[in-house]
C-alpha positions as CSV (number, residue, x, y, z in Angstrom):
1,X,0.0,0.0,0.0
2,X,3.0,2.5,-0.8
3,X,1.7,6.1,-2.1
4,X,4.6,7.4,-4.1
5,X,5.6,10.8,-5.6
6,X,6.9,11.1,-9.4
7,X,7.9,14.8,-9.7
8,X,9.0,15.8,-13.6
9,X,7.0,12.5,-14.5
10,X,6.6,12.9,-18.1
11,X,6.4,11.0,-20.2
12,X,5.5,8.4,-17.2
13,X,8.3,6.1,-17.0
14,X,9.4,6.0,-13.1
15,X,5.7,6.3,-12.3
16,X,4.7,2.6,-14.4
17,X,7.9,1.0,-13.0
18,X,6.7,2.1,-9.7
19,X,3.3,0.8,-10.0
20,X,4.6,-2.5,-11.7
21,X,7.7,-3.2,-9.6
22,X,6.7,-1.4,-6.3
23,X,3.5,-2.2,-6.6
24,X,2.5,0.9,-5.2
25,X,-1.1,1.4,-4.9
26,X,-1.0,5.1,-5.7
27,X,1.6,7.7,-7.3
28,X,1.2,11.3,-7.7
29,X,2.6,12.1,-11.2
30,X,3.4,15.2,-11.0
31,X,4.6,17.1,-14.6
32,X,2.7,20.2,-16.6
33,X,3.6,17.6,-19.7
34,X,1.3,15.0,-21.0
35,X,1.8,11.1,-19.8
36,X,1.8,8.1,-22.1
37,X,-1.6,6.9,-22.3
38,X,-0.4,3.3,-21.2
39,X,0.7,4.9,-18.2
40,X,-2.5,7.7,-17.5
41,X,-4.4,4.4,-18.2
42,X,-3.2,2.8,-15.1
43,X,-5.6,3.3,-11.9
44,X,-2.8,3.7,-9.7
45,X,-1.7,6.8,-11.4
46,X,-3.3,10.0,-10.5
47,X,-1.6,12.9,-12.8
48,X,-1.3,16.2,-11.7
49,X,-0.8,18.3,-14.4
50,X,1.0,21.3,-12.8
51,X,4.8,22.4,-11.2
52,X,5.7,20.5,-8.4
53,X,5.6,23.7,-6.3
54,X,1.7,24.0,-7.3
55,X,0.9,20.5,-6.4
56,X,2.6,20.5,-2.6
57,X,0.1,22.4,-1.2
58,X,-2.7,20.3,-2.8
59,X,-1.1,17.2,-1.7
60,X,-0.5,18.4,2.0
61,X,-4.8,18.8,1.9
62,X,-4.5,15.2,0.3
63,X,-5.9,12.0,3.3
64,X,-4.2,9.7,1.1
65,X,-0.8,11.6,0.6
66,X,-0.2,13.9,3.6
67,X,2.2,12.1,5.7
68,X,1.9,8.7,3.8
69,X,4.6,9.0,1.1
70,X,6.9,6.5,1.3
71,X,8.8,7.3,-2.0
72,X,10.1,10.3,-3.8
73,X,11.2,9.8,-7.3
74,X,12.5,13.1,-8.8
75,X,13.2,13.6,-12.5
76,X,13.3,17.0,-12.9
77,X,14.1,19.3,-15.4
78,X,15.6,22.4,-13.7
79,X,18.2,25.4,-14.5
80,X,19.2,25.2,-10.8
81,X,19.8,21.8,-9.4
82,X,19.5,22.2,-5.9
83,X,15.8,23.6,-6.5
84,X,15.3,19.6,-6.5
85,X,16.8,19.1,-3.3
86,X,15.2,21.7,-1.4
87,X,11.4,20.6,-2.8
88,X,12.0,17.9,-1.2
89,X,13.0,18.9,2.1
90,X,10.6,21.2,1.6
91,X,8.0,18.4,1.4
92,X,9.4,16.3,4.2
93,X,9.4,19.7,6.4
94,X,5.8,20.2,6.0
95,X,4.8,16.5,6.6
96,X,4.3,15.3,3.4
97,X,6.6,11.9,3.7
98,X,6.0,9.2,5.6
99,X,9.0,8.7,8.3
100,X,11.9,6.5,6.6
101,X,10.9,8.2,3.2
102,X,13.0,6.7,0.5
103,X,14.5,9.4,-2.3
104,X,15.4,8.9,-5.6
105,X,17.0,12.0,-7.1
106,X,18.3,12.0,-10.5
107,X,20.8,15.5,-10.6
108,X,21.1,16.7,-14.5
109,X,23.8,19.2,-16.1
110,X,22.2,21.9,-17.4
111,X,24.7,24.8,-16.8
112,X,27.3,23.6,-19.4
113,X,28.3,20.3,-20.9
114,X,31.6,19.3,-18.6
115,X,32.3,17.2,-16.2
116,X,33.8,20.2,-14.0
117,X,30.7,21.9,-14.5
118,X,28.4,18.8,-12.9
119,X,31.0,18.1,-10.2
120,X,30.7,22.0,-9.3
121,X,26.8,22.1,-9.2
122,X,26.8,18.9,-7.0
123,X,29.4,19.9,-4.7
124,X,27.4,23.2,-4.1
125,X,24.5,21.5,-3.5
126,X,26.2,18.8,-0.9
127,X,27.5,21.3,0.6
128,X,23.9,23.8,1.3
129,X,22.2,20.8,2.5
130,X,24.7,19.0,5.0
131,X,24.8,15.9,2.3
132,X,28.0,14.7,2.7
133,X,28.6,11.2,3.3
134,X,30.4,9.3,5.6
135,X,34.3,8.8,5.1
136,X,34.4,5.3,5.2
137,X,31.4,5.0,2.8
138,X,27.7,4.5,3.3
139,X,26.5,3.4,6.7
């Protein structure tokens, strides 16, 4: 009975592999764009057709998402990459996730083409939200 979040879900790929693999029993698509019809077809999927920062507040007035999302999958498309990050701490600050919230944030290059210029943008964004992880690797 996991309710799951699929922000920047166009066309709908994270949000039918977490129906069929997750079997989640409801996912919040979130994208202004349009969703494959095999995957708006699904009953699990419920598509909100707006900005992620539109559909928080209509989730937190959600029974079956305020406090009962148990996983975050973020594919968006932003200029600033940290905007992801603090959405969703955002979210989790307002009482939108569940406790033990699982997060799956894909980080995209869209400030240049390099290497140096991804490795900057992450590091910037480790750094503002305390990310950093252990030395001696993931506990």
């Amino acid at each position: 009975n996991s309710i799951a979040l699929d922000c920047g879900s166009a066309p709908g790929g994270w949000t039918k592999y977490l129906i069929e693999h997750f079997r989640c029993s409801k996912v919040y698509s979130i994208d202004p764009g349009s969703l494959s019809p095999s995957v708006s077809g699904l009953k699990e999927t419920v598509h909100m057709r707006m900005k992620v920062q539109d559909a928080l507040p209509l989730l937190l007035r959600d029974d079956d998402a305020a406090g009962r999302v148990k996983l975050w999958v973020s594919d968006m498309c932003l200029h600033d990459m940290g905007e992801q990050v603090e959405l969703l701490l955002l979210a989790k600050r307002q009482g939108l996730l569940a406790p033990n919230a699982f997060f799956v944030l894909t980080l995209k290059c869209v400030l240049g083409h390099s290497k140096l210029a991804y490795d900057a943008q992450v590091e910037e964004v480790v750094d503002k939200n305390g990310l950093r992880a252990p030395e001696n690797g993931v506990e």
